[in-house]
C-alpha positions in Angstrom: -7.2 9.8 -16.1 -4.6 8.4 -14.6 -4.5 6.9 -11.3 -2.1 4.5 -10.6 1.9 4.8 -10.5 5.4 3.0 -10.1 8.4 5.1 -8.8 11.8 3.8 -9.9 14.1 4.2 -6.5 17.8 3.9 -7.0 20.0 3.3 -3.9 23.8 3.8 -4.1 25.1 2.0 -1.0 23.6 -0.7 1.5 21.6 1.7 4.3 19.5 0.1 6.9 16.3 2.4 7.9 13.4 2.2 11.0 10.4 2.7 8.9 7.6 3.2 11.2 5.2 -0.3 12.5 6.9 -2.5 9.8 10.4 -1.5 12.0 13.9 -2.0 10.8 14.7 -2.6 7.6 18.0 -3.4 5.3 18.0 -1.9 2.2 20.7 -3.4 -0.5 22.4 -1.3 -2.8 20.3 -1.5 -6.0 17.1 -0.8 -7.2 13.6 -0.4 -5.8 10.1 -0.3 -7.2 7.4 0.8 -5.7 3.5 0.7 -6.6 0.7 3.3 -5.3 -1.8 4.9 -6.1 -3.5 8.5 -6.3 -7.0 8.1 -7.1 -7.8 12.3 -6.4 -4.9 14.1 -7.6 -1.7 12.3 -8.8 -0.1 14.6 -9.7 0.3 16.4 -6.4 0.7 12.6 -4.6 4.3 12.7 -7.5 5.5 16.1 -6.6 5.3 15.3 -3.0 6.8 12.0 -3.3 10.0 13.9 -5.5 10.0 16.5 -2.4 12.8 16.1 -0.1 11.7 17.4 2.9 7.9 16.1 4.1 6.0 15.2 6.9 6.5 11.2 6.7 2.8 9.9 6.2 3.7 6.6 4.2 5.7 4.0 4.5 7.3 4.8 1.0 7.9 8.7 2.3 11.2 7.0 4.0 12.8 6.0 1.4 12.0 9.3 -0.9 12.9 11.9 1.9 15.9 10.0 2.4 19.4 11.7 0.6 20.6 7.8 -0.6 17.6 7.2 -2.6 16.9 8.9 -5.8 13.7 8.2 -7.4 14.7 8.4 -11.2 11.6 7.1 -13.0 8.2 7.1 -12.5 5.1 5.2 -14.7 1.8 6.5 -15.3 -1.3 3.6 -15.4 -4.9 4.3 -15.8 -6.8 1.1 -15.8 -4.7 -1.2 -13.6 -4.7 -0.7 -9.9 -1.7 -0.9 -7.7 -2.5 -4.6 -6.4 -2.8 -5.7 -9.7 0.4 -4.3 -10.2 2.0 -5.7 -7.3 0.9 -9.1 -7.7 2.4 -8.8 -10.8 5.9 -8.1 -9.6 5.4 -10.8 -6.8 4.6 -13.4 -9.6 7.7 -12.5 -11.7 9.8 -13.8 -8.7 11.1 -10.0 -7.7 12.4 -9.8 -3.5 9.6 -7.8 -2.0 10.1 -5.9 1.6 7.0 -7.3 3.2 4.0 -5.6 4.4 5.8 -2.2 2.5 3.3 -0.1 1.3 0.2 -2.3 2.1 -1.7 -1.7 5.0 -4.6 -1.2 3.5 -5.0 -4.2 1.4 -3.9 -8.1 1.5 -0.8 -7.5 -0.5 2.5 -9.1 0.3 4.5 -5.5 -0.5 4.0 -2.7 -2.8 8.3 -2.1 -2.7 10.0 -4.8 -4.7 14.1 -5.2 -5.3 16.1 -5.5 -8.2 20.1 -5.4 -8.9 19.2 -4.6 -12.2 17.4 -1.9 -13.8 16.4 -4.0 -16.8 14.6 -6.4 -14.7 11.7 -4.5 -13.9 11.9 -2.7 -17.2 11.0 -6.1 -18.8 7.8 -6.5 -16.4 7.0 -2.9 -17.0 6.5 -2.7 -21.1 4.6 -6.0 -20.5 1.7 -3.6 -19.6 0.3 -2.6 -22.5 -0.9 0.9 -20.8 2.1 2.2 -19.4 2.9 5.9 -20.0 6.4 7.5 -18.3 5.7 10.2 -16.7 8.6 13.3 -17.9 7.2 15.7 -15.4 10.2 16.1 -12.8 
């Protein structure tokens, strides 16, 4: 059973955005990856996150009920949990927004920047469990 995932955000033009406690924040034009989790029902924790229009609960509901974003790719882990994940991404020298997505753990971030796709695509296949998720 799956129960972690990373959603592939792209943004087409520089966009600065107040996202709740953490406050302001610029986003570049480029890519964004973001680790979380859905330990009771994935499934339902990816269709809201590809909904539009939401209630904004997390931080990472911001960027995905924003127009300028566009999540395009999302992976599917089973064993590894979304710190894991994240320190990862934080040891492969990726910019990080800090304190994104982690409130509830010692994480630096769970939303990491990239100018090019490929980039995280490299760290990605380095995890041997990986499974893309076709679904949306």
């Amino acid at each position: 059973m799956y129960k972690t995932y990373i959603l592939i955000l792209k943004l087409n033009k520089n966009l600065s955005i107040e996202i709740g406690k953490v406050g302001k924040i610029f986003f570049k034009k480029g890519y964004y990856l973001y680790v979380g989790s859905g330990k009771r029902n994935l499934e339902k924790r990816l269709k809201r996150h590809i909904k539009r229009e939401k209630n904004i609960h997390w931080h990472i509901d911001y960027l995905t009920s924003n127009a300028n974003f566009e999540i395009i790719e999302i992976y599917l882990f089973e064993k590894l949990n979304e710190c894991e994940l994240a320190k990862k991404f934080i040891e492969s020298n990726f910019c990080y927004i800090k304190n994104f997505g982690s409130s509830d753990c010692h994480c630096k971030s769970h939303l990491f920047f990239s100018e090019n796709l490929k980039n995280f695509k490299v760290v990605i296949k380095s995890f041997k469990e990986v499974k893309y998720y076709e679904t949306f």
